[in-house]
C-alpha positions in Angstrom: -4.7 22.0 -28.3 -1.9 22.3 -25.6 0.8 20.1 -26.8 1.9 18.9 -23.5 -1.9 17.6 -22.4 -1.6 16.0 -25.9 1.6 14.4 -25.0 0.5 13.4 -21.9 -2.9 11.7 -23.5 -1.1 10.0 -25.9 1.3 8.6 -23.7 -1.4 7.2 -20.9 -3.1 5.6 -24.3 0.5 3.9 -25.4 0.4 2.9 -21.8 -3.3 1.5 -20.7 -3.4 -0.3 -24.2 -6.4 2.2 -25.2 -8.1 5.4 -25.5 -10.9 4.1 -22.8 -8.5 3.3 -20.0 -6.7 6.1 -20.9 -9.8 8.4 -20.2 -10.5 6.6 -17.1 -7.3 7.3 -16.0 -7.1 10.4 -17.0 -10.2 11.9 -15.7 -11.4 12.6 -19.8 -13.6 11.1 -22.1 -12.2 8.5 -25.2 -13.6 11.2 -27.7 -11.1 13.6 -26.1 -8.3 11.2 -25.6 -8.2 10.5 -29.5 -8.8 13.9 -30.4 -5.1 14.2 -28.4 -3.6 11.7 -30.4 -5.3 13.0 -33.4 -3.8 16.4 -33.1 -0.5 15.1 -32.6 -0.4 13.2 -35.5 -1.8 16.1 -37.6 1.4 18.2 -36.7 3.7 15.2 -37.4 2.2 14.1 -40.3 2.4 10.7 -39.3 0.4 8.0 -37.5 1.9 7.1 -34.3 -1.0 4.2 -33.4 -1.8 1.3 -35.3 -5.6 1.0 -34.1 -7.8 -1.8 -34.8 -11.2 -2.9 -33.6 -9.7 -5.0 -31.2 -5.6 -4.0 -30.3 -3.4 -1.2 -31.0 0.2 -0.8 -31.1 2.9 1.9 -31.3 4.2 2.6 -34.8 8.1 2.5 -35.3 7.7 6.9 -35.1 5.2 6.2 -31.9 7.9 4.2 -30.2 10.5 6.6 -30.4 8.1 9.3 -29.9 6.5 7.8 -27.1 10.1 7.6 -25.3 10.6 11.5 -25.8 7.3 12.9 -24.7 8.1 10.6 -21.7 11.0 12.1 -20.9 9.5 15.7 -21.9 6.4 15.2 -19.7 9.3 14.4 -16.4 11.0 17.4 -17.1 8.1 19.7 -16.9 6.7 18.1 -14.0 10.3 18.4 -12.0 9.9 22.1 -13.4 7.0 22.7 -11.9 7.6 20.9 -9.1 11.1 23.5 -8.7 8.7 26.2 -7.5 7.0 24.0 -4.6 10.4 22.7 -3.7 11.5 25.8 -2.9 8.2 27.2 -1.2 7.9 24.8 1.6 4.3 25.4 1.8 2.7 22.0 1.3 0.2 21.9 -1.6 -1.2 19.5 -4.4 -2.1 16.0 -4.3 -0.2 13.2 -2.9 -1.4 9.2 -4.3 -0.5 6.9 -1.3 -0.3 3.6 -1.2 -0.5 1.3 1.6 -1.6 -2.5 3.4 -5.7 -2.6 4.2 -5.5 -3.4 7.6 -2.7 -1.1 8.1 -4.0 2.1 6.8 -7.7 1.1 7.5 -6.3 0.9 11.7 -3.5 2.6 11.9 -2.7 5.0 9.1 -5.9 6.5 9.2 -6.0 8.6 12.0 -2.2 10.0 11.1 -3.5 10.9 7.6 -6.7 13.3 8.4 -4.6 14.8 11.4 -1.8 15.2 8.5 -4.4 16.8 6.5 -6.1 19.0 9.6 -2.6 20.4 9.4 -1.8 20.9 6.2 -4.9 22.6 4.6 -3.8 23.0 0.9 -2.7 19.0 0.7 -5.1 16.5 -0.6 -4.7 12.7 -0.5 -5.4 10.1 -3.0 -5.2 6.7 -0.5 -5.3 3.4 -2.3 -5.5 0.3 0.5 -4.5 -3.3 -1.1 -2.4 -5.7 0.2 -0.7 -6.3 -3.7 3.0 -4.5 -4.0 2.4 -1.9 -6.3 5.0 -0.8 -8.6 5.3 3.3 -7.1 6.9 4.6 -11.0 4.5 2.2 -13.2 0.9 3.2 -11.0 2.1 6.7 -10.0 2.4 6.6 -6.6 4.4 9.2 -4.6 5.0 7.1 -2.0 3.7 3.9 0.0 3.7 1.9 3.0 5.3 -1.5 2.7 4.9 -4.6 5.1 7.1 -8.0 4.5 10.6 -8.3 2.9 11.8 -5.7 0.4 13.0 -6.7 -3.1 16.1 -4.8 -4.7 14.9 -2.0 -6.4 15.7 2.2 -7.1 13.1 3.3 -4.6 14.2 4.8 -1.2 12.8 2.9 1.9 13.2 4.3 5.2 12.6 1.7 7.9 9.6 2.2 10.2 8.7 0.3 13.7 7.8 -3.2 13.0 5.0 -4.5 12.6 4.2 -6.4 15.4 1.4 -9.2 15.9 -0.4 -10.9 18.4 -2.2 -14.1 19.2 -5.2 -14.2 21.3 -8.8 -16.5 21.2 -12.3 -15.2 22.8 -13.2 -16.0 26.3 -15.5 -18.4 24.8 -13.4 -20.1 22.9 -11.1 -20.7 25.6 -13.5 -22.1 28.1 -14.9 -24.8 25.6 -11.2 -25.8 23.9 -9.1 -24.8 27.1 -6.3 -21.9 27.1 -3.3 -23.1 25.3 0.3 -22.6 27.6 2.7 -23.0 25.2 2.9 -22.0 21.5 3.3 -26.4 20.9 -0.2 -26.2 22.1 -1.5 -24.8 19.1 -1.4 -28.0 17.3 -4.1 -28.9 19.2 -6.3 -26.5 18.6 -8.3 -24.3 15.5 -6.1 -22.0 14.0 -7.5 -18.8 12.1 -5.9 -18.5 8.6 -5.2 -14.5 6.7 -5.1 -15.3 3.4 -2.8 -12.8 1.6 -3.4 -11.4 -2.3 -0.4 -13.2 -3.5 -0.2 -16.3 -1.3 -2.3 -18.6 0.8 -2.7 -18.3 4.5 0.9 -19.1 6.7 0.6 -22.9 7.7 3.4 -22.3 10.4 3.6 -19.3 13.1 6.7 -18.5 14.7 7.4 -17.3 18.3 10.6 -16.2 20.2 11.0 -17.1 24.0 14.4 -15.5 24.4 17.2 -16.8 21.7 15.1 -20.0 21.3 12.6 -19.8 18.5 9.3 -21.8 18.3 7.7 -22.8 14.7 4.7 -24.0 15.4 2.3 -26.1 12.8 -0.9 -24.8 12.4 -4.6 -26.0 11.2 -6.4 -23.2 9.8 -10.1 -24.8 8.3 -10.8 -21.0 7.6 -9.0 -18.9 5.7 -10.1 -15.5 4.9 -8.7 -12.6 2.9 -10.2 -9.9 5.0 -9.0 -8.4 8.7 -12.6 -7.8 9.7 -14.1 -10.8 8.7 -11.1 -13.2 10.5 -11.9 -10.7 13.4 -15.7 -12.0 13.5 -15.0 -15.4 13.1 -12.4 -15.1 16.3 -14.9 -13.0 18.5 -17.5 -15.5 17.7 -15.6 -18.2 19.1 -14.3 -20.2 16.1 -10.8 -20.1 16.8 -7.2 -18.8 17.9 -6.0 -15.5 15.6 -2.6 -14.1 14.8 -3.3 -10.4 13.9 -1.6 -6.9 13.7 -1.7 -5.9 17.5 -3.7 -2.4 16.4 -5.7 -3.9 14.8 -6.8 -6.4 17.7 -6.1 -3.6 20.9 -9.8 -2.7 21.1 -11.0 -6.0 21.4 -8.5 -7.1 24.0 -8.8 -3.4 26.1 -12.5 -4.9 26.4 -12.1 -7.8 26.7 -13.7 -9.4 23.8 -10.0 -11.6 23.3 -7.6 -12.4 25.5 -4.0 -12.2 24.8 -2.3 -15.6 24.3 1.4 -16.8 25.3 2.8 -13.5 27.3 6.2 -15.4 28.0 7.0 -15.5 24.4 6.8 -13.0 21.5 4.7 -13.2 18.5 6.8 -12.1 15.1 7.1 -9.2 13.7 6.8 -7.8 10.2 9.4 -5.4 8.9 7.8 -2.2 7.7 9.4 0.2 5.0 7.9 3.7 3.7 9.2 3.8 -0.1 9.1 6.7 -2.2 11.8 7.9 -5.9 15.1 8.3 -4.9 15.9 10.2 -8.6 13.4 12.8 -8.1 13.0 16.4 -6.7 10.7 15.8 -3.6 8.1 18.6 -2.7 7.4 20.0 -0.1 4.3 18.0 0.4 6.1 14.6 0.1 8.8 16.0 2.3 6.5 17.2 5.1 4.5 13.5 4.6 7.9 11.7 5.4 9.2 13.7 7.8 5.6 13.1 9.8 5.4 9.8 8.8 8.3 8.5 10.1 7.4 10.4 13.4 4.5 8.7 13.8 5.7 5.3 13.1 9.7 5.4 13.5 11.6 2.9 15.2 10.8 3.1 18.6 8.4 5.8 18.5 5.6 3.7 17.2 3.6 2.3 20.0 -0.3 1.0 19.9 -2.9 3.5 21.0 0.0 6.3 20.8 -1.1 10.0 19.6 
């Protein structure tokens, strides 16, 4: 068997905890997976898995080995990757990562016109609103919305994220049109319950230097763009949501646009990819386009 695919198996199972979520993440069968391991152990002449029905663990020579087929796995994939580097042909598979309603509204349409124009690239796109960890999951690169934490990862700042309030016509006419953002203690407030926390109690506006934090009632909380969408074109309620996301149903009409003396918050909004690797030319020509699309002050709703 090819030593490095063995390497590479038997480091996914240390990793996923076994040979079946190895596999799955691998794209191979558990018989395959173990016949990895088992050839690996053969030419060492030594068990590097303690397996039992139920757990397994590294042995003391699996831990150590473990750490250098790591190592020896990154520095054949940066050799390989020397070739690409310096062909600046994009090519291969890039995993993205990046927030639903984002990529699901806006990324979307930038990554099949990135792929109309780049032929030989493929794109692995995983939508969740959970930080993944880029090294960890084996992400080339993601899309990041909210505050960042300290970390190694590069992040090249992108447009805001802005949002907007707005309510249905009919909502309006039976509850009457807030004025002011105090107003909207007064009224139902439509809660987007995030992955890791529930929904904002308190929305912020800016009028100027002063800034407005407003408490807000939210009976309904949902962890889903579309669905809070329904419930606001149906009448329920006032919603704060991504102004992309929300510009078809305001261009017809469907909501109207709340509070246009002050100015809804904005999220910050990152693209993070390894700092301490050699970038292809695929992830190169994905950055460069990226940040094109959705730079600082480039970035504009319904732009091409």
């Amino acid at each position: 068997m090819d030593r490095l695919t063995s390497m590479g198996a038997f480091v996914m199972a240390a990793e996923s905890g076994s040979y079946a979520s190895a596999a799955e993440r691998l794209g191979l069968s558990p018989q395959m997976v173990a016949k990895h391991v088992a050839a690996l152990e053969l030419r060492l002449g030594a068990r590097l898995l303690n397996r039992t029905t139920r757990r397994q663990s590294l042995t003391e020579l699996g831990s150590a080995y473990y750490e250098r087929c790591k190592h020896i796995l990154s520095e054949a994939q940066a050799a390989d990757s020397l070739a690409q580097v310096m062909n600046d042909t994009p090519r291969g598979k890039l995993k993205i990562s990046a927030p639903m309603t984002f990529g699901s509204y806006s990324l979307m349409p930038f990554v099949t016109a990135f792929l109309r124009q780049h032929p030989e690239v493929e794109i692995d796109l995983h939508l969740t609103d959970r930080f993944v960890d880029l090294v960890e999951e084996g992400f080339e690169v993601a899309f990041r919305i909210g505050p960042l934490v300290s970390s190694s990862l590069t992040a090249r700042p992108l447009a805001p994220y802005r949002l907007v309030a707005c309510a249905a016509p009919d909502y309006l006419a039976e509850r009457g049109t807030p004025q002011t953002p105090d107003d909207l203690k007064h009224h139902e407030c439509l809660g987007y319950a995030y992955w890791s926390r529930p929904a904002d109690r308190e929305w912020v506006f800016c009028q100027g230097a002063v800034i407005h934090r407003i408490p807000v009632t939210s009976r309904l909380q949902v962890n889903e763009s579309k669905a809070l969408l329904s419930a606001a074109l149906d009448g329920f309620g006032i919603v704060l949501g991504p102004e992309d996301f929300l510009a078809s149903a305001l261009r017809s009409g469907e909501l109207v646009r709340l509070f246009a003396d002050y100015e809804a918050p904005s999220r910050h909004m990152h693209l993070l990819y390894t700092a301490n690797r050699l970038r292809t030319a695929k992830l190169r020509h994905f950055i460069d386009a990226a940040y094109q699309r959705f730079g600082t002050a480039i970035y504009r709703v319904g732009s091409v």
